[in-house]
C-alpha positions in Angstrom: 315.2 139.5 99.9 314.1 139.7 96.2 316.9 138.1 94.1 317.0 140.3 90.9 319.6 138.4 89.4 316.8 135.5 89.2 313.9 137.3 89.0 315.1 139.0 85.5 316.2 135.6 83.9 313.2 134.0 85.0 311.1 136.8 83.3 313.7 136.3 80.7 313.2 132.6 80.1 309.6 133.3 80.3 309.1 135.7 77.7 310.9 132.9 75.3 308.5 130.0 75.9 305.7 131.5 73.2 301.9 131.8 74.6 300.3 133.7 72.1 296.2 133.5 72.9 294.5 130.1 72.0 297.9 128.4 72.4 299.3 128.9 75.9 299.8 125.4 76.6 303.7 125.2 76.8 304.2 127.6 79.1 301.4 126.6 81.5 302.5 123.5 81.7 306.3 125.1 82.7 304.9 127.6 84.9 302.6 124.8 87.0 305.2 122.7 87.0 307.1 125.7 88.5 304.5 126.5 91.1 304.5 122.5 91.8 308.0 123.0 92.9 307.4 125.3 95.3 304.7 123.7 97.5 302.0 124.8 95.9 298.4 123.0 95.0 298.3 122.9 91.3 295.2 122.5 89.1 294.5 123.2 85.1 290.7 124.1 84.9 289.0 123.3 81.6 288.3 126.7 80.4 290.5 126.2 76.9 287.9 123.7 76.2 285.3 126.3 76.3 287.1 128.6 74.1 289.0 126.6 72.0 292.6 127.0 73.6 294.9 123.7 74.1 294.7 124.6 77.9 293.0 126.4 81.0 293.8 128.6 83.8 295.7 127.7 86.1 294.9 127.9 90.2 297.5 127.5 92.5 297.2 127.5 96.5 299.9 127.8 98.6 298.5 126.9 102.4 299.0 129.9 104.9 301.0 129.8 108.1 298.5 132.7 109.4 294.9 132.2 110.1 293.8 135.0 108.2 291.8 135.4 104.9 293.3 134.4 102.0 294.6 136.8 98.8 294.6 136.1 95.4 296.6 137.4 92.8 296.4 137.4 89.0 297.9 137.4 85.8 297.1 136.3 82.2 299.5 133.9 80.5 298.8 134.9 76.9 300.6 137.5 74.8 299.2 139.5 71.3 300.8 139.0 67.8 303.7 139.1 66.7 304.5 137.2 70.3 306.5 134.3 68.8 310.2 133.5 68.8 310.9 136.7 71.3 314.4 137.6 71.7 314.9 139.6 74.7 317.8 142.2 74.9 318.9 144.2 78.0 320.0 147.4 77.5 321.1 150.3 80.6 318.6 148.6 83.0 316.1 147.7 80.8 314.8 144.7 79.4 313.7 145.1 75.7 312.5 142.7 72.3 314.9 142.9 69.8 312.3 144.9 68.0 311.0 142.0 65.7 308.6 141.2 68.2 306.4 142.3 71.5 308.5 141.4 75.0 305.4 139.8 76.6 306.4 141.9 79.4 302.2 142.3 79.6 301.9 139.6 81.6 304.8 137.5 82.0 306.2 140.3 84.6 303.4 139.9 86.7 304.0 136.3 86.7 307.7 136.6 87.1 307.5 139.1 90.3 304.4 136.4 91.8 306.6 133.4 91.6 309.7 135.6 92.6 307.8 136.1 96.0 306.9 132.2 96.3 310.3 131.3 96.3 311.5 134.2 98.4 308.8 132.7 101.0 310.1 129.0 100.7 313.8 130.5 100.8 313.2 132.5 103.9 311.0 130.6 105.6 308.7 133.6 105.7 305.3 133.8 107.8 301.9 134.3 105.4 298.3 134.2 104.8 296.6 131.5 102.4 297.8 132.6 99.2 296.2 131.9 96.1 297.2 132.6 92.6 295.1 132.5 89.0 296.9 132.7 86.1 294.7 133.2 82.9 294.6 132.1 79.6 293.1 134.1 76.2 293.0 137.9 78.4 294.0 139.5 75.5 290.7 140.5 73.4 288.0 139.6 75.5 289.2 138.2 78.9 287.5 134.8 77.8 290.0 132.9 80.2 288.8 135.4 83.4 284.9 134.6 82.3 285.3 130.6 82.4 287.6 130.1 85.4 286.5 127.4 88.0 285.5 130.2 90.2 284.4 127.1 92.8 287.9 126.5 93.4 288.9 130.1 94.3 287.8 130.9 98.4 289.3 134.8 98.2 287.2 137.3 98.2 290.1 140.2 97.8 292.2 140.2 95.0 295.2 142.1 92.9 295.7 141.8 89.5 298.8 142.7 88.5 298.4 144.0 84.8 298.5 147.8 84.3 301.3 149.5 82.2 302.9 153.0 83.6 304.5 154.3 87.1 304.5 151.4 90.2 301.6 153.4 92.6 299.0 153.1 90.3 295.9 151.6 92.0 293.0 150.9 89.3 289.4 150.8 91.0 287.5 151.9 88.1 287.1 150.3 85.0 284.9 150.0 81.7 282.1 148.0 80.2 282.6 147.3 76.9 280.3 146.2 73.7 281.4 144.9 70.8 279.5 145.8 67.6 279.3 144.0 64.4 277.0 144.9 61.4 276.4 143.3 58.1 275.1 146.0 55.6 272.7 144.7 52.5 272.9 146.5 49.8 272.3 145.3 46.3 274.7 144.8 43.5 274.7 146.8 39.7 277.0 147.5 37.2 278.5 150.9 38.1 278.6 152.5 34.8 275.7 151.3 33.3 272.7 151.0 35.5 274.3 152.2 38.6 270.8 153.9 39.5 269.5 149.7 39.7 272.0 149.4 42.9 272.0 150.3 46.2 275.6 150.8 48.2 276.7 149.5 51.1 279.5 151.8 51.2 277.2 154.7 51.5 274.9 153.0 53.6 277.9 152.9 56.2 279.8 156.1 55.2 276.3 158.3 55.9 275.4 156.0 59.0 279.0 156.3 60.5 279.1 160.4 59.7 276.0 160.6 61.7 277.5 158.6 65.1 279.2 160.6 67.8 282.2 158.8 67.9 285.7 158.5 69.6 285.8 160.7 73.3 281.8 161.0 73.9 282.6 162.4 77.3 285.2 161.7 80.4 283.6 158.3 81.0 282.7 156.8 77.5 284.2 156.4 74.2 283.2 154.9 71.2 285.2 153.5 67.4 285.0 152.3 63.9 287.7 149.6 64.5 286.9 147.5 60.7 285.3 148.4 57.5 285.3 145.1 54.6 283.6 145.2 51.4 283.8 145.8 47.7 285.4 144.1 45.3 285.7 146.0 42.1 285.2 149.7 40.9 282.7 148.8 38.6 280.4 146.8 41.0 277.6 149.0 43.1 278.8 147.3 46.8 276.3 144.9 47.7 277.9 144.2 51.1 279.9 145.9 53.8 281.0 144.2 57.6 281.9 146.5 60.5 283.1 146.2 63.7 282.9 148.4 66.1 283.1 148.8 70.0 281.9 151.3 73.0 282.9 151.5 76.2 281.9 153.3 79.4 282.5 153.6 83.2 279.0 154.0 83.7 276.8 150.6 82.2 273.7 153.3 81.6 276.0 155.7 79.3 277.4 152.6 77.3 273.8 151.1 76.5 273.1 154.8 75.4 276.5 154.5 73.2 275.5 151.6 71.7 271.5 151.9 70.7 272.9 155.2 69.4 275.3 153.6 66.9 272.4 150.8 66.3 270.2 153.2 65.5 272.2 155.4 63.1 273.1 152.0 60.9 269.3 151.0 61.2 268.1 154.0 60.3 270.3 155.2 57.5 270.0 151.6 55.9 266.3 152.1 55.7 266.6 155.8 54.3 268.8 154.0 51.3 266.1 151.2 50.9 269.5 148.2 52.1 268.8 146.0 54.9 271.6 145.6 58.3 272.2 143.0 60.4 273.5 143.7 63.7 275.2 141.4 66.6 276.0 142.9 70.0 277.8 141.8 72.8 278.6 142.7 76.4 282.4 141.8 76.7 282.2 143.1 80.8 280.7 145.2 83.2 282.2 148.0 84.3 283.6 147.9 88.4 284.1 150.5 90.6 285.5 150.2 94.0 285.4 152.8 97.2 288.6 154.4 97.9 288.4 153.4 101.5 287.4 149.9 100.4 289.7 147.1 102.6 292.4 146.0 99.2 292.6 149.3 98.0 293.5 150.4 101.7 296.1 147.1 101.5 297.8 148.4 98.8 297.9 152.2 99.2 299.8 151.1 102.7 302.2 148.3 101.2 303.2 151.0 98.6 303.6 153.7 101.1 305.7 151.5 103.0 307.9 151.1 100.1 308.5 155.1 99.5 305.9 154.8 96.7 303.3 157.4 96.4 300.2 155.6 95.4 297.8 157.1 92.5 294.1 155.7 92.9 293.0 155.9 89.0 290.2 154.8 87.0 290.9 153.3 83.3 290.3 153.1 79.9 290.3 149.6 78.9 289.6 145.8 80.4 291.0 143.7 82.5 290.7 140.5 84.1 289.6 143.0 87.4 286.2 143.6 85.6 285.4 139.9 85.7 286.7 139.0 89.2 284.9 142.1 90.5 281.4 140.7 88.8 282.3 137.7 90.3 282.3 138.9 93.8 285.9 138.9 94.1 287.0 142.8 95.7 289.9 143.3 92.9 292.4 145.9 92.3 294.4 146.3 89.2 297.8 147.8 89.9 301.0 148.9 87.6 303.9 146.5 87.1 306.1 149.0 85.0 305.7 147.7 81.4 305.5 149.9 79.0 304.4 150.4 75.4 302.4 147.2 75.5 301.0 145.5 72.7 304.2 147.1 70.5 307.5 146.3 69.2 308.5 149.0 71.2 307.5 147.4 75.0 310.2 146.9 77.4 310.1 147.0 81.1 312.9 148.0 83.9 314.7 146.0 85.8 314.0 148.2 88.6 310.4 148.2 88.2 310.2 144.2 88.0 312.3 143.7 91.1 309.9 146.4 92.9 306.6 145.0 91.6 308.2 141.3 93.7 308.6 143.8 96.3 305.3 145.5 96.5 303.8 141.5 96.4 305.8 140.5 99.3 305.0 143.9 101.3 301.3 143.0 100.6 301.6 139.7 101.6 304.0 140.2 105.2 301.3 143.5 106.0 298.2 140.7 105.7 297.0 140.1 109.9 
């Protein structure tokens, strides 16, 4: 029933209609006017306002012929940089950028393959449960759109969010917390070759605090990174002033505050040793979420892919998604594969095959919902 002619140059015309994050506007507006077309219940929330994007997420509601609990699934509308003026090439079955730019196959697939199912539904007249769908703005470097939805207007409390990279089968019911970190060191300024003794470096403060961090794989559930380093402006000045940034993540919320004072306390600590003064912001980005294997959605899926001739992977993950938030908000989430690959790189493409199977997987989920 999937139409993969249409499906792939829907995906296609999505990908062209720029969305970078902050300035998703234009293609919300196509998209809901898309999802108006269809039957569904349309509405813009106000969370652009919050973060200072021209629009918010959008919350669609298609009423079910089923009495049965409603679903939700999710995407995020917003792509990373370079994301505009995408020119999308197909090559032996796969759909690529013409290497100038990302594809925006992370998300736009998952959207493609969602609205794909919606009109396979309208087409065929097909029997379902109240569907509902959230599609996110400004995912990409903190999940900011996830954190301010209009969470009154969603009734689900099971979800799929379709945003992983890698094989279709991939069930993600683990995820990270994550901190940010970001530290102004103090030093003092001096003339380098005359009274370099009358200054105090920045630079060092932060080369000996970051030498004494236990950085990058901490263990099988945390890591930890230097992302920035900014200061200095001349060889001949003794660095008064150094920014970092820096981040830690964790499956487990205990070993990522652990991570973090750790990394606070080397910068504190090494700053006093050199006499210079830090200044140190933190911030929670998420929680991590963990899910039971046998939990109801993850037993949804598992079966919908099973009864595809998928073998479905139950996996935990490195990095955040839009599944940590709707889990924290009491919304039982998985995150599962749509096929993309290389995300976030000139190099990202995605297969036809895989696109027309994640519309598949979607409507399996949907027809297997009593």
């Amino acid at each position: 029933m999937i139409n993969e002619k249409r499906i792939v140059e829907e995906f296609i015309r999505y990908v062209k209609i720029d969305s970078l994050t902050k300035d998703e506007k234009n293609f919300a507006n196509f998209i809901a006017k898309e999802l108006k077309s269809l039957g569904l219940e349309v509405f813009i929330d106000n969370a652009g306002e919050k973060v200072g994007g021209n629009t918010g997420n959008i919350i669609a509601k298609l009423q079910g012929t089923k009495d049965i609990d409603p679903v939700l699934f999710s995407c995020h509308m917003d792509t990373v940089s370079p994301g505009r003026d995408i020119k999308p090439i197909i090559k032996e079955g796969v759909i690529y950028s013409d290497g100038t730019t990302i594809l925006g196959a992370d998300d736009k697939a998952g959207i493609a393959a969602v609205i794909e199912v919606l009109k396979v539904i309208k087409e065929y007249n097909l029997e379902h449960p109240p569907i509902e769908i959230v599609f996110t703005i400004y995912e990409e470097g903190g999940l900011f759109g996830a954190k301010n939805l209009n969470y009154d207007k969603i009734i689900s409390k099971r979800g799929i969010v379709l945003d992983s990279g890698g094989d279709l089968g991939n069930i993600i019911i683990q995820g990270p917390a994550q901190d940010k970190i970001n530290a102004k060191i103090i030093g003092k300024s001096a003339h380098a070759g005359v009274a370099p003794e009358e200054g105090i470096s920045a630079i060092l403060i932060a080369a000996n605090a970051i030498s004494r961090m236990n950085l990058l794989r901490i263990d099988e559930e945390t890591t930890a990174n230097i992302g920035m380093i900014q200061g200095g402006e001349a060889t001949n000045i003794v660095t008064p002033e150094v920014y970092l940034k820096a981040e830690a993540r964790s499956l487990s919320n205990d070993k990522l505050e652990k991570q973090t004072n750790h990394m606070i306390r080397c910068l504190q600590e090494t700053a006093k040793e050199y006499k210079g003064q830090v200044e140190i912001n933190t911030q929670r980005m998420y929680n991590a979420f963990q899910l039971e294997e046998n939990e109801e959605i993850v037993n949804i899926v598992k079966n919908a892919y099973e009864n595809m001739g998928i073998i479905p992977h139950i996996v935990s993950s490195g990095g955040g998604s839009d599944t940590n938030i709707l889990n924290a908000k009491g919304i039982k989430a998985v995150n599962v594969s749509i096929g993309e690959r290389n995300a976030h790189t000139l190099e990202e493409h995605i297969s036809i095959q895989d696109l027309v199977n994640t519309a598949r997987f979607i409507l399996e989920v949907i027809q297997s919902l009593k």
